[in-house]
C-alpha positions in Angstrom: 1.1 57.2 73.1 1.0 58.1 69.2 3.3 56.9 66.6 3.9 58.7 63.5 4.1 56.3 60.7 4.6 58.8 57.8 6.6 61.9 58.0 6.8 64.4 55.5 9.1 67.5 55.8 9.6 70.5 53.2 8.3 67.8 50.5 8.4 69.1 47.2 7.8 67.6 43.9 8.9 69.2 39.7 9.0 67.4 36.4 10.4 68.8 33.7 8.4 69.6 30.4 9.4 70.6 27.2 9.0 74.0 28.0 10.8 74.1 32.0 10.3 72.6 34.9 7.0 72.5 36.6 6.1 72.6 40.0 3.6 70.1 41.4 4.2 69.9 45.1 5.8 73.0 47.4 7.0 72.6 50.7 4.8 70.3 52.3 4.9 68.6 55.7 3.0 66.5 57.7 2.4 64.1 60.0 0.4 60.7 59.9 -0.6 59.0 63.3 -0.9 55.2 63.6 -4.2 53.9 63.0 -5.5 57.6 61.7 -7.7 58.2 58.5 -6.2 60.8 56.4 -8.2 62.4 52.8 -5.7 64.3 50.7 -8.6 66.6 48.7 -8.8 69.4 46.0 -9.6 70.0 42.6 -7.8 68.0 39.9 -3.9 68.8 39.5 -4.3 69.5 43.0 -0.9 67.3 43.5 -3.5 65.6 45.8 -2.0 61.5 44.1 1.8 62.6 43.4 1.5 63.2 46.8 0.5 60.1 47.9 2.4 58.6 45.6 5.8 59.9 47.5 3.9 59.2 50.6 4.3 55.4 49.6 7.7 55.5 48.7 6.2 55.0 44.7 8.5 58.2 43.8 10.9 60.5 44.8 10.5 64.2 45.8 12.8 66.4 44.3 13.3 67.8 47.6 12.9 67.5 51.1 12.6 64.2 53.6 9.7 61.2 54.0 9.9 58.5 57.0 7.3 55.8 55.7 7.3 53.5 58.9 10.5 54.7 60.4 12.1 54.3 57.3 13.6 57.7 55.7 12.9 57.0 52.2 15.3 59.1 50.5 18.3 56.5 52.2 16.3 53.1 50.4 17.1 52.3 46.9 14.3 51.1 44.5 14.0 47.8 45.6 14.3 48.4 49.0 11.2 50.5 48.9 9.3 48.0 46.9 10.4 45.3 49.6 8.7 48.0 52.3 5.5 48.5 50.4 5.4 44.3 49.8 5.7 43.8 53.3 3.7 46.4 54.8 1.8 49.0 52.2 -1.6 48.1 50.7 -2.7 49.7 47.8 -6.5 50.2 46.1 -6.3 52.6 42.9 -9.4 53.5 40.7 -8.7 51.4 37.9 -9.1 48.3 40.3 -5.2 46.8 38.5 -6.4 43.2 38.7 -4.4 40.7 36.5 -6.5 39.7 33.9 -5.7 36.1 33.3 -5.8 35.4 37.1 -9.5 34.8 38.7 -10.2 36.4 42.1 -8.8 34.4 44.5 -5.5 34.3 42.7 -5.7 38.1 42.3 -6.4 37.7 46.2 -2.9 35.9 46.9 -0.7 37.5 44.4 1.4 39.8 47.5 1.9 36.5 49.0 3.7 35.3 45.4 5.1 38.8 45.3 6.4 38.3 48.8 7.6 34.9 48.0 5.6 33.5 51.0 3.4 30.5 51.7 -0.1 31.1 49.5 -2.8 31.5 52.4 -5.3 30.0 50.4 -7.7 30.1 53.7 -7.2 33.6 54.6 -8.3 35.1 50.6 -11.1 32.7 50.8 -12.0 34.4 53.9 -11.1 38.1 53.0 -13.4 37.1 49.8 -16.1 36.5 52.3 -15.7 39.8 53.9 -16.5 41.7 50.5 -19.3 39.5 49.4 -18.0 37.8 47.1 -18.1 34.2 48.3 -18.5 31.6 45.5 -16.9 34.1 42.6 -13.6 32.8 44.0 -12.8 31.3 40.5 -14.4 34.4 38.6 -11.9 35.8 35.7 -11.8 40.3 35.9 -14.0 40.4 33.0 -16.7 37.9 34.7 -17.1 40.6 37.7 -18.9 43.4 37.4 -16.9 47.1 38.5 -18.0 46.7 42.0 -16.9 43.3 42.4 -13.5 44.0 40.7 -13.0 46.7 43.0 -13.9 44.1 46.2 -11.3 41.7 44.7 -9.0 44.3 44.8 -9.5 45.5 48.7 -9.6 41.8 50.0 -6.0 42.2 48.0 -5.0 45.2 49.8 -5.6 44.1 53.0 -4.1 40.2 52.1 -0.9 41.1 53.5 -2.4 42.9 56.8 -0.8 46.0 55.8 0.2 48.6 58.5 -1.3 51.6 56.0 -3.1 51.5 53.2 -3.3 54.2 50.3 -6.5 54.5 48.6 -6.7 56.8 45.4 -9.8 57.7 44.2 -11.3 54.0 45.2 -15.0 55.0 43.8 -14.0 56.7 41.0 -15.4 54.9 38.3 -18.3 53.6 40.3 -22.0 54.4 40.1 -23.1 56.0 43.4 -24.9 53.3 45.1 -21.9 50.5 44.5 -19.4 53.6 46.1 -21.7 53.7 48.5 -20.6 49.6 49.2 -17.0 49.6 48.9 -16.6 53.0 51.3 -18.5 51.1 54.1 -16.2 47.6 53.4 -13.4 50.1 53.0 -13.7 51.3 56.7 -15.4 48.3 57.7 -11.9 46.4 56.9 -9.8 49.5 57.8 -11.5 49.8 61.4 -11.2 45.8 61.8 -7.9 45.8 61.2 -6.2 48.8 63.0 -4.6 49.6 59.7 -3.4 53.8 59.0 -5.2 55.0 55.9 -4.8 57.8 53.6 -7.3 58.1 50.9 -7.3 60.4 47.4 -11.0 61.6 46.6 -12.9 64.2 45.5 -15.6 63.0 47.2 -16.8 65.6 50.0 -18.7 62.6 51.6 -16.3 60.0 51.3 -13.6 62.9 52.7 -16.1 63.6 55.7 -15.8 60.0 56.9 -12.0 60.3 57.9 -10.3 61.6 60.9 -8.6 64.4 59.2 -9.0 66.3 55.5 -5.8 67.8 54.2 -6.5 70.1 51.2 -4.5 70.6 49.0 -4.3 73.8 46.5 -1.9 74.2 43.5 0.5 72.1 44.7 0.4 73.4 48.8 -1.3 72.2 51.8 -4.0 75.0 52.6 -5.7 73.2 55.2 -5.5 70.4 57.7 -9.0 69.9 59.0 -9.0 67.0 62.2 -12.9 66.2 62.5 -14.3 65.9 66.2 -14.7 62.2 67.6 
């Protein structure tokens, strides 16, 4: 039987500029099954990150409903969200966000500190592992090259055995052949770990590798493509 684990309904999304308000989401819904890979795609200003952004309870829409895990968002104050995404959300951005002054395996552990739980010491060692990256354990940000950093930060994301992870633009400031790496650890860990993921990219290749595209034009969902088995 499927469970939906994220449920978006009549989502829509304005800022206001100095000139009036601006529309950067429109009435979207969806629905994301447990364990499913989701790309949100389309050209830049898409709305393809605010999107996931509200998806992970990050922001707010300005109108309409989310359920992030059974949870409808819009009932949570802020720290009650940021208590859901420390327990159960993983996150991997494009910029990599690893604390400078902390060396990989204390990046590794840090949702554990956030989380005020026991450091697993054993498990980040071993998640470390996983991405290659055994014996750079106490490796500062700036000792790792942009491919490493962005390894540090999935054995991170998937530290606290998230239930879904959000990806935006993971590759983005990687040369093509180190993309190529982190997309197969990226599903490698995914798959391993039964964990939901929805993924930001421009990437047509990196798109093609999830269970369903959802494309996104000027703020609407145009398409939701499910690819065969």
């Amino acid at each position: 039987m499927s469970v939906s684990v994220i449920k978006a309904h009549s989502v829509s999304k304005q800022v206001t500029t100095t000139l009036s308000p601006m529309t950067i989401l429109q009435d979207v819904s969806l629905e994301v099954e447990q364990g499913e890979s989701i790309a949100l795609v389309g050209v830049s200003g898409a709305g393809k990150s605010t999107l996931m952004t509200l998806l992970a309870g990050l922001d707010v829409p300005t109108q309409g409903e989310i359920e992030l895990l059974g949870h409808n968002l819009s009932t949570l104050d802020d720290e009650q969200r940021a208590q859901l995404r420390s327990e159960s959300i993983g996150f991997v951005f494009q910029n990599f966000l690893l604390l400078p002054t902390l060396n990989a395996l204390e990046n590794v552990t840090l949702p554990c500190l956030i989380q005020d739980n026991e450091v697993d010491v054993e498990r980040a060692k071993e998640l470390l592992a996983v991405v290659g990256l055994q014996g750079r354990e106490t490796h500062l940000p700036s000792q790792l090259s942009g491919g490493e950093q962005q390894r540090v930060a999935l054995a991170r994301a998937f530290m606290i055995k998230p239930k879904i992870l959000f990806a935006d633009e993971p590759t983005g400031n990687l040369d093509q052949h180190t993309a190529a790496m982190i997309i197969e650890l990226l599903f490698e860990l995914n798959k391993n770990s039964g964990t939901t993921l929805v993924l930001v990219t421009h990437d047509d290749t990196l798109a093609a590798r999830c269970d369903r595209i959802l494309r996104l034009d000027n703020g609407k969902l145009a398409r939701d493509e499910r690819h065969a088995e």
